[in-house]
C-alpha positions in Angstrom: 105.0 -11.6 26.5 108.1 -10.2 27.3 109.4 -6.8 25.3 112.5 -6.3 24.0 114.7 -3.5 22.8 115.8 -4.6 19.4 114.0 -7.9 17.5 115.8 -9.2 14.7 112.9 -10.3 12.6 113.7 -13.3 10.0 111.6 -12.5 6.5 110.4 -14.8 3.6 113.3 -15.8 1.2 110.7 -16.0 -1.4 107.2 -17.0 -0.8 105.3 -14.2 0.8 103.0 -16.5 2.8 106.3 -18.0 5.1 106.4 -15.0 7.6 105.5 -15.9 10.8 102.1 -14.2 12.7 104.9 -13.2 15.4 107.3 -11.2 12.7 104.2 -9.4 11.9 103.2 -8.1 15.2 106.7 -6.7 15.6 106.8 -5.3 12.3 103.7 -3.5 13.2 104.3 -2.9 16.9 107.7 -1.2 16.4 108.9 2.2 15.8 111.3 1.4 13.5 112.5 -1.0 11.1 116.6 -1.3 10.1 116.4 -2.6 6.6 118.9 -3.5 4.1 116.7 -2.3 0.7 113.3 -0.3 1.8 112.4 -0.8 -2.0 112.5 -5.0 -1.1 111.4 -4.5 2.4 108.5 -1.9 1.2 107.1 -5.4 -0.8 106.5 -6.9 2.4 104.9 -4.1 4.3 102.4 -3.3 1.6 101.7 -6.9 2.0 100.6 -7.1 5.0 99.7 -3.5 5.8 102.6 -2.5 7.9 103.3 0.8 8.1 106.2 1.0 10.4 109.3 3.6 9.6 111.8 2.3 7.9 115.7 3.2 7.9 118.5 1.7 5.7 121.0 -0.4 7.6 123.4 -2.3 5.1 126.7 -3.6 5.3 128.4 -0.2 3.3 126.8 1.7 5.8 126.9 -0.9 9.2 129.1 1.0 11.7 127.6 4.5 10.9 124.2 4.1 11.6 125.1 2.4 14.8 125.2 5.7 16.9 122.0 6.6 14.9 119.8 3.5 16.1 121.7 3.5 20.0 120.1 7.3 20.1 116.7 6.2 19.2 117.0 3.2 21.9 118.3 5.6 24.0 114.6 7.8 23.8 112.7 5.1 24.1 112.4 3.5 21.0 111.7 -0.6 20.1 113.3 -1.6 17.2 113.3 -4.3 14.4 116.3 -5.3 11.8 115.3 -7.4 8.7 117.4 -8.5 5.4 116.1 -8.4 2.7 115.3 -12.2 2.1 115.6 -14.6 5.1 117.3 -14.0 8.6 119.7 -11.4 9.8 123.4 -12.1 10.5 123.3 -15.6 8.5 125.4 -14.0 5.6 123.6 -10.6 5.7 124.1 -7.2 7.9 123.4 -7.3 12.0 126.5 -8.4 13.6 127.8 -5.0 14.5 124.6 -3.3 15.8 124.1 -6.0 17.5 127.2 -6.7 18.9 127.1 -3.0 20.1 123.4 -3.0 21.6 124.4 -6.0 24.1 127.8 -4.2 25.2 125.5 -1.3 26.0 122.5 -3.5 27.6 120.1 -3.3 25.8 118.0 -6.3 25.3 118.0 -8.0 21.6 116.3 -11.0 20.7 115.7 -13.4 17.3 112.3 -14.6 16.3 112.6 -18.0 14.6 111.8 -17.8 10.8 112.8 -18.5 7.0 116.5 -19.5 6.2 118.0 -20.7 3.1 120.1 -23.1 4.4 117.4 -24.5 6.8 115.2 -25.0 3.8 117.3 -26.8 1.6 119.5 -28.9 4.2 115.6 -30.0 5.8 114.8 -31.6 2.2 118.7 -33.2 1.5 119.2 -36.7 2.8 122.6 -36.6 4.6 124.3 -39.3 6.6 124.0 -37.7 9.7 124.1 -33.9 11.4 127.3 -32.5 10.5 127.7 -30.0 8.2 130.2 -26.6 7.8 128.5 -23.7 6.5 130.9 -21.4 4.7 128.5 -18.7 3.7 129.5 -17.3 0.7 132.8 -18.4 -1.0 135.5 -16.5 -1.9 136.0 -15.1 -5.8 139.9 -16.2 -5.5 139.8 -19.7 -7.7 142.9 -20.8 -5.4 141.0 -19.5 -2.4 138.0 -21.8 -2.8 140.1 -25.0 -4.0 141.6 -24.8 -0.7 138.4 -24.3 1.1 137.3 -27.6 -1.1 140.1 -29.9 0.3 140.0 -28.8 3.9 136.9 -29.9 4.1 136.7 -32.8 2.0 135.6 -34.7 4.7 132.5 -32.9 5.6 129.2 -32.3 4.4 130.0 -28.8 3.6 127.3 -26.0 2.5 127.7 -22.5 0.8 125.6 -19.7 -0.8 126.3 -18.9 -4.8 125.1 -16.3 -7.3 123.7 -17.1 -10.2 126.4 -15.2 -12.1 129.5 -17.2 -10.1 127.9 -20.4 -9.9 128.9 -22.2 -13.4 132.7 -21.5 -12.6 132.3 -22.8 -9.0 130.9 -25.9 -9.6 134.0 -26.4 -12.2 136.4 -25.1 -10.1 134.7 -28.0 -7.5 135.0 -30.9 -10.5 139.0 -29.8 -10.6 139.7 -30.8 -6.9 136.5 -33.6 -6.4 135.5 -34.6 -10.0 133.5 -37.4 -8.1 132.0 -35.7 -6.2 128.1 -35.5 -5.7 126.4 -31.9 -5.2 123.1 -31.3 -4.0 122.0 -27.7 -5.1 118.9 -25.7 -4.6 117.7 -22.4 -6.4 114.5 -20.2 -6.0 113.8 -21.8 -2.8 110.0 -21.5 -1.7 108.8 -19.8 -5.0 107.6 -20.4 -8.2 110.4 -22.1 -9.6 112.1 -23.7 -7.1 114.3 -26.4 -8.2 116.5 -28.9 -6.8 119.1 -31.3 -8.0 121.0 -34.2 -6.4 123.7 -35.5 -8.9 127.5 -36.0 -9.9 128.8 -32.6 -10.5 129.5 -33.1 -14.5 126.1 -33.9 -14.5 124.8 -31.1 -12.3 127.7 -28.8 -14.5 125.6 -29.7 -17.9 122.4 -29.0 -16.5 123.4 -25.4 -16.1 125.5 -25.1 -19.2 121.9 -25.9 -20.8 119.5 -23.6 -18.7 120.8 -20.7 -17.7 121.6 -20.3 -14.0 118.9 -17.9 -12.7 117.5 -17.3 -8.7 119.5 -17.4 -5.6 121.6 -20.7 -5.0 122.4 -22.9 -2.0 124.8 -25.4 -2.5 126.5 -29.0 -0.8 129.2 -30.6 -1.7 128.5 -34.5 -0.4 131.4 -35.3 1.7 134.2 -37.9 0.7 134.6 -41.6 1.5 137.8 -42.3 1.9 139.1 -45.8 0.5 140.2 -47.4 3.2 139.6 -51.2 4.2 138.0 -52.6 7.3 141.2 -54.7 8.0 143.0 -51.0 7.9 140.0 -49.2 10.3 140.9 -52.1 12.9 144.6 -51.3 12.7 144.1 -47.7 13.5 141.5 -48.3 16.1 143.7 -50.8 17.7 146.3 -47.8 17.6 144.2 -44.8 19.3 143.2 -47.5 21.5 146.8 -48.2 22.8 146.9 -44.5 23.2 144.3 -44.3 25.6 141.2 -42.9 23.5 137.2 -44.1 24.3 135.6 -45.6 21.8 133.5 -42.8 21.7 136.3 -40.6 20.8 138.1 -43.2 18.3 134.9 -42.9 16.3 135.0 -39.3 15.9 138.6 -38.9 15.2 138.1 -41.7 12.5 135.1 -40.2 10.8 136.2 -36.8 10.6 139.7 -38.1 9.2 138.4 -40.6 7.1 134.6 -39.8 5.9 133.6 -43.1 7.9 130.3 -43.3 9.5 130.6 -42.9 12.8 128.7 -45.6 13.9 130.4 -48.3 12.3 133.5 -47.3 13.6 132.0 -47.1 17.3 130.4 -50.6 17.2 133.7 -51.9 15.8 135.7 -50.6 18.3 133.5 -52.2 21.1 133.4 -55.2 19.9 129.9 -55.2 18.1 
């Protein structure tokens, strides 16, 4: 198998047992590990008997420890970086080290492993593909109600702590109080729970049992109220202008919330 430089090593967001046989042949075969919290990342390597070096690499600290690890590449060294829970660079630390180890040519690959949003989105029933991941919202109350209605249309995912989430979900109800929300918390482990529900219902359930674990969080896109009678007009219209049907049907569903394929098997005549 081909060696690398630098691996960026995905780790369990929760149950110990989800790392991958790969992830712990690096672990073990590298030098030295770039981790976000040796005390979390310590867990994992007593685990499984990993004795590797570690070094802290976090986001208050990102750009100056990139000299640091480009001098131990530099004599010779292989490399891991883990976060503490799930895969780098998905709304945790990497993206500067790594952006500097390609410039400098050094190779960096990703072994494939746990993610949050992976795990939930693989067990939420969802019209089709799309989605917009927005990582982790702002704290600015305005900030996320304009996040909200620009993409009102889409299937649209987010991380939340268990402190913030209460006055998220209410500050969702204000702009979309129909709205359904699936959420997920304490993926993987012991109490793992998730909920698919209107939001006031979803809202009580936490005002009743206190938020606690990691959350992971989609907001179930619109459906706009618009009449088939009114989806013909406007086909008819992009039509005149010269757009495929292909094209009419994406234009209508991301404007509208529509499905796609109903739109496509109108506009050809199906």
């Amino acid at each position: 198998m081909k060696e690398y430089d630098f691996y960026i090593v995905p780790t369990p967001i929760g149950n110990l047992g989800d790392i991958s046989l790969r992830a712990i042949d690096i672990l073990k075969s590298v030098d030295v590990i770039a981790c976000e919290d040796s005390r979390n990342t310590q867990k994992l390597l007593n685990h499984y008997n990993i004795a590797t070096k570690c070094v802290s690499y976090h986001k208050y600290n990102e750009k100056e420890r990139v000299s640091q690890i480009v001098s131990m590449l530099e004599d010779g060294k292989k490399m891991a970086l883990v976060s503490d829970a799930g895969t780098p660079l998905i709304c945790d630390p990497g993206a500067v080290i790594v952006k500097e180890l390609r410039q400098r040519g050094f190779s960096v690959t990703s072994l494939a492993g746990a993610n949050a949003l992976v795990t939930f989105l693989s067990q939420i029933s969802r019209e089709d593909e799309k989605f917009s991941f927005i990582g982790f919202l702002p704290k600015n109350q305005k900030q996320i109600e304009e996040i909200i209605n620009q993409y009102k249309f889409h299937d649209t995912v987010f991380y939340e702590s268990p402190n913030r989430i209460l006055n998220t979900l209410k500050t969702i109800q204000q702009s979309r109080p129909q709205a359904q929300i699936a959420i997920g918390r304490e993926l993987t482990k012991l109490f793992e729970e998730v909920l698919v529900d209107d939001i006031d219902k979803v809202i009580k359930h936490f005002e009743a049992n206190e938020p606690k674990g990691e959350f992971v969080v989609m907001i179930f896109r619109a459906k706009e109220d618009i009449s088939e009678s009114d989806i013909i007009e406007k086909i008819k219209l992009l039509q005149g202008k010269g757009f495929s049907a292909k094209d009419i049907s994406v234009i209508l569903s991301e404007l509208y919330g529509i499905n796609k394929n109903k739109i496509y098997k109108i506009s050809v005549g199906k």
